[in-house]
N, CA, C and O atoms as a printed pandas DataFrame, in Angstrom:
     atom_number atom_name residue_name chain_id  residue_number  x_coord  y_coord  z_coord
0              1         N          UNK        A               1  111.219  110.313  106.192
1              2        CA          UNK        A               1  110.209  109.956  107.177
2              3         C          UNK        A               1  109.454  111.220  107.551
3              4         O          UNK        A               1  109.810  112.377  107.326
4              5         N          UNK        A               2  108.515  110.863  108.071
5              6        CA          UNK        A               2  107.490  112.280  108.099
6              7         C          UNK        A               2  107.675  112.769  109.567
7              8         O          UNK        A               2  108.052  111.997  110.448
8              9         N          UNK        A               3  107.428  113.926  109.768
9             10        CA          UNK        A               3  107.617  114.864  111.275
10            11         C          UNK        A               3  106.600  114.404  112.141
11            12         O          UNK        A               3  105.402  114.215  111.925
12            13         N          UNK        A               4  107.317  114.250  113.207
13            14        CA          UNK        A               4  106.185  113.884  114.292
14            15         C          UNK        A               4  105.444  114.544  114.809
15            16         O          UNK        A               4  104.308  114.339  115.237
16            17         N          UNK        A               5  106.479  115.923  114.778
17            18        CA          UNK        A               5  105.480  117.269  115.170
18            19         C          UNK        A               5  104.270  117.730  114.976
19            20         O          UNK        A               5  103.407  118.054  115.791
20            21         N          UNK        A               6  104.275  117.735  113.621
21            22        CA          UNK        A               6  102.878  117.648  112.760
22            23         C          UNK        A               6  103.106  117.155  111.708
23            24         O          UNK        A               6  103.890  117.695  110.928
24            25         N          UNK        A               7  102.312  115.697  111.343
25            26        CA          UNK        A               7  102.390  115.002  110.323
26            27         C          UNK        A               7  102.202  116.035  109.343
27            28         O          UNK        A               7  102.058  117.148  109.849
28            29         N          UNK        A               8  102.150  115.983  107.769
29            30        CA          UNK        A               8  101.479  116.466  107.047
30            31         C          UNK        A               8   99.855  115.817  106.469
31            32         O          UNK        A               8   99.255  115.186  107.340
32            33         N          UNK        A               9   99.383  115.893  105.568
33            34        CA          UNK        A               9   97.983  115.020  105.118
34            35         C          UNK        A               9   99.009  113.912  104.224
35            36         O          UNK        A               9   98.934  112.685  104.281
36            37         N          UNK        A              10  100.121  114.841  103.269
37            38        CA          UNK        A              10  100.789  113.139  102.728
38            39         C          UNK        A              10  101.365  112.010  103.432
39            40         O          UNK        A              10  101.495  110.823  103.130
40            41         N          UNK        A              11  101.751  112.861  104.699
41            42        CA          UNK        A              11  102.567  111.856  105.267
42            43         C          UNK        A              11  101.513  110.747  106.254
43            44         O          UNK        A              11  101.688  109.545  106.459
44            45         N          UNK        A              12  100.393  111.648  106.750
45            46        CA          UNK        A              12   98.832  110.451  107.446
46            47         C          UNK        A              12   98.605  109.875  106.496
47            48         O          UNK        A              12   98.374  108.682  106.697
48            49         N          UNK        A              13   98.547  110.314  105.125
49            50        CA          UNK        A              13   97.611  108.951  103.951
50            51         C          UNK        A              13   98.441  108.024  103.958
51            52         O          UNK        A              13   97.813  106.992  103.723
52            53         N          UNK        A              14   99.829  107.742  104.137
53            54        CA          UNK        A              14  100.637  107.116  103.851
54            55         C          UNK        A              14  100.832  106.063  104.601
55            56         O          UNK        A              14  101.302  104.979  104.257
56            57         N          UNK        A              15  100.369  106.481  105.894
57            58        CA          UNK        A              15  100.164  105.522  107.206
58            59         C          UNK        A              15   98.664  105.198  106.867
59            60         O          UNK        A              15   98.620  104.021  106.508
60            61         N          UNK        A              16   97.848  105.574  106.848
61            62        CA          UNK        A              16   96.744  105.174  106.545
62            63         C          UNK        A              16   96.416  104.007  105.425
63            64         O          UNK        A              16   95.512  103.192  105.241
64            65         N          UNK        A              17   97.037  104.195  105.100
65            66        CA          UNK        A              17   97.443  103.479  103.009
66            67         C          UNK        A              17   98.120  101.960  103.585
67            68         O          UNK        A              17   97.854  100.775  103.386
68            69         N          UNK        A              18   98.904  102.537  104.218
69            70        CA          UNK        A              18   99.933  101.184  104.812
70            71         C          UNK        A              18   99.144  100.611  105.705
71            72         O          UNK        A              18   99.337   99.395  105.713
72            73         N          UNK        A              19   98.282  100.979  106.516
73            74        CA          UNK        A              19   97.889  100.401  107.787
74            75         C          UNK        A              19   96.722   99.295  106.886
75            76         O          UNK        A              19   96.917   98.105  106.641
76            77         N          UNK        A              20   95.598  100.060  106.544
77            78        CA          UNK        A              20   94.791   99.502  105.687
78            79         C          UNK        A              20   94.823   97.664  104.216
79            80         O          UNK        A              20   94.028   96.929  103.630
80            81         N          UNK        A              21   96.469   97.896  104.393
81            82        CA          UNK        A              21   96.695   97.397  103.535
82            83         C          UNK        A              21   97.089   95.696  104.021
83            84         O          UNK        A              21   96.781   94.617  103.513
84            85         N          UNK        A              22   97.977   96.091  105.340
85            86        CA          UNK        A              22   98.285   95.046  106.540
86            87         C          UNK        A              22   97.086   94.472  106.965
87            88         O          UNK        A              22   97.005   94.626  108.184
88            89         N          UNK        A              23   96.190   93.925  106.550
89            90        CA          UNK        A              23   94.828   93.000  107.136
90            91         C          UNK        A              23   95.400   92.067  107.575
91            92         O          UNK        A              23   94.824   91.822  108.635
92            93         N          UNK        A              24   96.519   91.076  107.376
93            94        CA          UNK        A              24   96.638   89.514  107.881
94            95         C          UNK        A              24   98.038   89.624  109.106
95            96         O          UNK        A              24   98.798   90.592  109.107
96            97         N          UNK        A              25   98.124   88.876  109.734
97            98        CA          UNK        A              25   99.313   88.782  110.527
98            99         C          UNK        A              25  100.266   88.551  109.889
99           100         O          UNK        A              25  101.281   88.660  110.577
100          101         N          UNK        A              26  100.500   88.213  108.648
101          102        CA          UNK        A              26  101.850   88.023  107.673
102          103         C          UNK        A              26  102.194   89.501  107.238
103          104         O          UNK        A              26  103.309   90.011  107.348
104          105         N          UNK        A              27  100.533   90.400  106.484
105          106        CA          UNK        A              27  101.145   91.343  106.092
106          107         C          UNK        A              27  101.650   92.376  107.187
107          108         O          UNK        A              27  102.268   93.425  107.007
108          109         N          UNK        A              28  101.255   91.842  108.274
109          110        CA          UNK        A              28  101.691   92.752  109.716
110          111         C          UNK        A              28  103.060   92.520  110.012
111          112         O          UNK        A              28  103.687   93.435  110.545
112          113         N          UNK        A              29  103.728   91.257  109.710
113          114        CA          UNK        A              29  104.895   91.054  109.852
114          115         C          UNK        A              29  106.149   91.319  109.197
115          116         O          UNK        A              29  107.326   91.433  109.540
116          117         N          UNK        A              30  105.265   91.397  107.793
117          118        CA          UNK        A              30  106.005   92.106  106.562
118          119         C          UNK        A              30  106.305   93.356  106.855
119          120         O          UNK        A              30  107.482   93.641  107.076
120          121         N          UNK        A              31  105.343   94.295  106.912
121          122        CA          UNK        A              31  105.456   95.615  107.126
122          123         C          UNK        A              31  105.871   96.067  108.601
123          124         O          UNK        A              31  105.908   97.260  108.900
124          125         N          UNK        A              32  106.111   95.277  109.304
125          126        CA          UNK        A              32  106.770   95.709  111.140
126          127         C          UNK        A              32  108.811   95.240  110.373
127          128         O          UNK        A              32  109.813   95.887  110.679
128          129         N          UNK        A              33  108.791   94.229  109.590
129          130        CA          UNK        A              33  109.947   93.872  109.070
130          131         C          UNK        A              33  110.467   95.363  108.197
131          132         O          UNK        A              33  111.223   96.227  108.643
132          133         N          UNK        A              34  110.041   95.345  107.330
133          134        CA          UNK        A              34  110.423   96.839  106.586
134          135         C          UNK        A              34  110.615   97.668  107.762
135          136         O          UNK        A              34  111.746   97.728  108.246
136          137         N          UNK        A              35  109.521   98.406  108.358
137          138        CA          UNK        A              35  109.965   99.386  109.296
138          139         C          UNK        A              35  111.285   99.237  110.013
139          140         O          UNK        A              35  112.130  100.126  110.120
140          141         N          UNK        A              36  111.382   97.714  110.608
141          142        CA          UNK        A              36  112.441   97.879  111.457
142          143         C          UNK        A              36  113.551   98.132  110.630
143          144         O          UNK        A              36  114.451   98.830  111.098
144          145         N          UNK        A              37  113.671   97.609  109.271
145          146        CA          UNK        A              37  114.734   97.702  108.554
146          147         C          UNK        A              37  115.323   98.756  108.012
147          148         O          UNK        A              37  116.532   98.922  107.850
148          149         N          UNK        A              38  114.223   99.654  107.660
149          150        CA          UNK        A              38  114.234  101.628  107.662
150          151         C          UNK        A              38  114.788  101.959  108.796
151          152         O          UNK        A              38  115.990  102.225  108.775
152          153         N          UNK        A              39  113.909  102.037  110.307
153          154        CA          UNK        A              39  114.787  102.297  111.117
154          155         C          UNK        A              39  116.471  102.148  111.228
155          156         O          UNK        A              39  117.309  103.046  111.313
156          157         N          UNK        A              40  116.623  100.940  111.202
157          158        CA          UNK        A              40  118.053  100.867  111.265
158          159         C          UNK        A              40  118.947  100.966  109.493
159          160         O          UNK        A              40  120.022  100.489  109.129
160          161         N          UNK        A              41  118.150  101.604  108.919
161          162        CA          UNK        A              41  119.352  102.174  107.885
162          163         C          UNK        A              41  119.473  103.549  108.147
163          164         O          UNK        A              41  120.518  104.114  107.824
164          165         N          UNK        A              42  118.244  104.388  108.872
165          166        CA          UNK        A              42  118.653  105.504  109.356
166          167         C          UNK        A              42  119.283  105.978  110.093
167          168         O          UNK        A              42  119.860  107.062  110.180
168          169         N          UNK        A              43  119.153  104.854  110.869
169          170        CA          UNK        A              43  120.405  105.215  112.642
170          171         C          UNK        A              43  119.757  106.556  112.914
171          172         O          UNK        A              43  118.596  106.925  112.741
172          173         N          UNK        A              44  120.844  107.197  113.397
173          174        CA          UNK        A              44  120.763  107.970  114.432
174          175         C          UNK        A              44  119.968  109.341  114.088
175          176         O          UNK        A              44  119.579  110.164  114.916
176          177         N          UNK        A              45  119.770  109.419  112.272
177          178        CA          UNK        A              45  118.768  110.885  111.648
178          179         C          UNK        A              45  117.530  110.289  112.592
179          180         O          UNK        A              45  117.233  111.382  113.075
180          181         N          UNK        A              46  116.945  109.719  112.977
181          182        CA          UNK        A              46  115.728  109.554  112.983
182          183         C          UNK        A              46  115.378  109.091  114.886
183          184         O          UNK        A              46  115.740  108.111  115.537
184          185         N          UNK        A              47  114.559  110.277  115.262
185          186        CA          UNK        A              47  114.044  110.073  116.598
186          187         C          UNK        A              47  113.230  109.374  116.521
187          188         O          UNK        A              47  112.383  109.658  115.674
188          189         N          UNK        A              48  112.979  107.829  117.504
189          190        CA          UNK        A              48  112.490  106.678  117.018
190          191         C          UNK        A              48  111.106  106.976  118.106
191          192         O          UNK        A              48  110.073  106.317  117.982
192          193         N          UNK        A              49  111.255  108.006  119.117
193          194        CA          UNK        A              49  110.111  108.604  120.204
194          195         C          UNK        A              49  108.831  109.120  118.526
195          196         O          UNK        A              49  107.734  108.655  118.217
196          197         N          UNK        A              50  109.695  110.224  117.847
197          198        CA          UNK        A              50  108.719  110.742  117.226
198          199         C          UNK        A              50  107.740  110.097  115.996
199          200         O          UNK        A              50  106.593  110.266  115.581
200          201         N          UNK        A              51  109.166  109.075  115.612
201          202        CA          UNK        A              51  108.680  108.227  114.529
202          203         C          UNK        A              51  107.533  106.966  115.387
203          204         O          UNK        A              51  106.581  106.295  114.986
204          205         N          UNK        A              52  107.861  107.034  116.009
205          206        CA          UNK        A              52  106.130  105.635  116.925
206          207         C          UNK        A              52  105.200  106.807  117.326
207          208         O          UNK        A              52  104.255  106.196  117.825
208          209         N          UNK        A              53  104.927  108.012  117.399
209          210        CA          UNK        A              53  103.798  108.731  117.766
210          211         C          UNK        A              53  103.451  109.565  116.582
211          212         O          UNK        A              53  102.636  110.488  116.591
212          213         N          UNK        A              54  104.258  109.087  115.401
213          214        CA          UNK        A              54  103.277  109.233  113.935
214          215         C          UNK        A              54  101.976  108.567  113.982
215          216         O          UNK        A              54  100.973  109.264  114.133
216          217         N          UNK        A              55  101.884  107.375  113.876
217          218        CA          UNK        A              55  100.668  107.398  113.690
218          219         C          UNK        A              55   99.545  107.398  114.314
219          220         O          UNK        A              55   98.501  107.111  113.727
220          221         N          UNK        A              56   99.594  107.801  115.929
221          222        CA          UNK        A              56   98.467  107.997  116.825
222          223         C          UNK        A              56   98.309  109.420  116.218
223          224         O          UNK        A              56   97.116  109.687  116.075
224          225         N          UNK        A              57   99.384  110.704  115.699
225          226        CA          UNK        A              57   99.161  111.861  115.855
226          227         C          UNK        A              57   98.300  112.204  114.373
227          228         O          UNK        A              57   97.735  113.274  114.146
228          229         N          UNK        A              58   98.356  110.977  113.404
229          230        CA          UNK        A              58   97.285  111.022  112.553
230          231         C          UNK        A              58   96.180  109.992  112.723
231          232         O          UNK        A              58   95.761  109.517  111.667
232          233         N          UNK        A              59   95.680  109.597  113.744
233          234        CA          UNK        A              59   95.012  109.306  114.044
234          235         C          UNK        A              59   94.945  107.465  113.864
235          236         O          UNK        A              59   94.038  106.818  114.388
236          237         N          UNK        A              60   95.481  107.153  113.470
237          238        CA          UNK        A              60   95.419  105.869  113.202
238          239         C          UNK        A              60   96.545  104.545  114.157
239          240         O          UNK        A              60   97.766  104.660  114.266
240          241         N          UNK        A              61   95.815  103.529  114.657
241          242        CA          UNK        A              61   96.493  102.344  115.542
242          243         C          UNK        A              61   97.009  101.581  114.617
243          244         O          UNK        A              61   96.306  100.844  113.924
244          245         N          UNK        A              62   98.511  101.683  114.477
245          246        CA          UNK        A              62   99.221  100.848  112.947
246          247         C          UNK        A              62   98.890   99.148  113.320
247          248         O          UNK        A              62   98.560   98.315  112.476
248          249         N          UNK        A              63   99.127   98.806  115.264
249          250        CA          UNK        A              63   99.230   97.625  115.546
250          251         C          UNK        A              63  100.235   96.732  115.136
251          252         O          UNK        A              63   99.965   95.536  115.025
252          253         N          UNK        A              64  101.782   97.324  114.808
253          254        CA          UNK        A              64  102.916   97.256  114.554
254          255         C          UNK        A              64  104.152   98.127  115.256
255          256         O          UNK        A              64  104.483   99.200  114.752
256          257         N          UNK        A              65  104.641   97.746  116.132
257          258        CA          UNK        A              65  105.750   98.930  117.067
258          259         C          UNK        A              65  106.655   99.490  115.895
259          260         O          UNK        A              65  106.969   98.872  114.878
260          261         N          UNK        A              66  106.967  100.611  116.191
261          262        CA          UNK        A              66  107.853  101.008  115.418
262          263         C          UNK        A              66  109.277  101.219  116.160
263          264         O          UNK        A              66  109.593  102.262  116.733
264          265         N          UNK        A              67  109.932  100.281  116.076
265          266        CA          UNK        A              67  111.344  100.540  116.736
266          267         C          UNK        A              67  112.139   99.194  116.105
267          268         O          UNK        A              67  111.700   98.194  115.537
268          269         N          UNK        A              68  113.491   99.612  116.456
269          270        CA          UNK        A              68  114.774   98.636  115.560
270          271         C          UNK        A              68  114.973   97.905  116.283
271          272         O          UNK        A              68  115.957   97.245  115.952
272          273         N          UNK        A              69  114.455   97.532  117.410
273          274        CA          UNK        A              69  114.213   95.905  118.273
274          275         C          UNK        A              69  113.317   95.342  118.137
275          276         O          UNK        A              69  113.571   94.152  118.326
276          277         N          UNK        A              70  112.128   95.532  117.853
277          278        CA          UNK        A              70  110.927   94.727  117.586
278          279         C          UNK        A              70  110.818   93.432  116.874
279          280         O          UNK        A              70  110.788   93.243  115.658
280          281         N          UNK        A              71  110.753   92.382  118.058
281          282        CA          UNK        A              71  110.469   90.899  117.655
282          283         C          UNK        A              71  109.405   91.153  116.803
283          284         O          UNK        A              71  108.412   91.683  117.301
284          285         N          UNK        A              72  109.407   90.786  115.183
285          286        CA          UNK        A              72  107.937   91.170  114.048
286          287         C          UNK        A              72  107.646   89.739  114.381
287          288         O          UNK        A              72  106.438   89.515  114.459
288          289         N          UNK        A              73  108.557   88.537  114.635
289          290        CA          UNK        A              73  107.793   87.372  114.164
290          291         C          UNK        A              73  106.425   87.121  115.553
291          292         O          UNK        A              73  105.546   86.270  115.417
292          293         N          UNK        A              74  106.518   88.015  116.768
293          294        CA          UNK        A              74  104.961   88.019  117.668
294          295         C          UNK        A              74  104.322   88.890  117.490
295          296         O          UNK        A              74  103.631   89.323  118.412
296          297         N          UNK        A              75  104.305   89.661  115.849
297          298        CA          UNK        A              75  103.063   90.264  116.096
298          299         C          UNK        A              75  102.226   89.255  115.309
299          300         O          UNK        A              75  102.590   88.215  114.761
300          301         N          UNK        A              76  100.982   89.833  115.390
301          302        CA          UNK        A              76   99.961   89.025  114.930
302          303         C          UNK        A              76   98.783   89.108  114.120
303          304         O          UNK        A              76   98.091   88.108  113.932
């Protein structure tokens, strides 16, 4: 997973790439599903503060929470 500190440019295209790609509320649900499912195979390596202020800190609104509770089936 990429640093929250300072993304790199691979690690923003990547969110960018992904975000872009999520146009429908299914593929929003798909991809909030994966995340949560990453999250929780990482457990505890992964600060879940830094990993949700990835992608404001590359600039981009994913419009998917990033955390290992997130009801995916209300996003939209």
């Amino acid at each position: 997973m990429c640093s929250a500190a300072s993304p790199s440019a691979a690690c923003c295209s990547g969110v960018r790439s992904l975000n872009s790609r999520a146009s429908s509320a299914a593929d929003r649900q798909a991809t909030c599903n994966c995340l949560k499912s990453m999250t929780g195979r990482l457990g505890g390596g992964v600060s879940m503060a830094n990993a949700a202020n990835i992608p404001g800190k590359c600039g981009v609104s994913v419009g998917v929470p990033i955390s290992p509770t997130v009801d995916c089936t209300k996003i939209n």
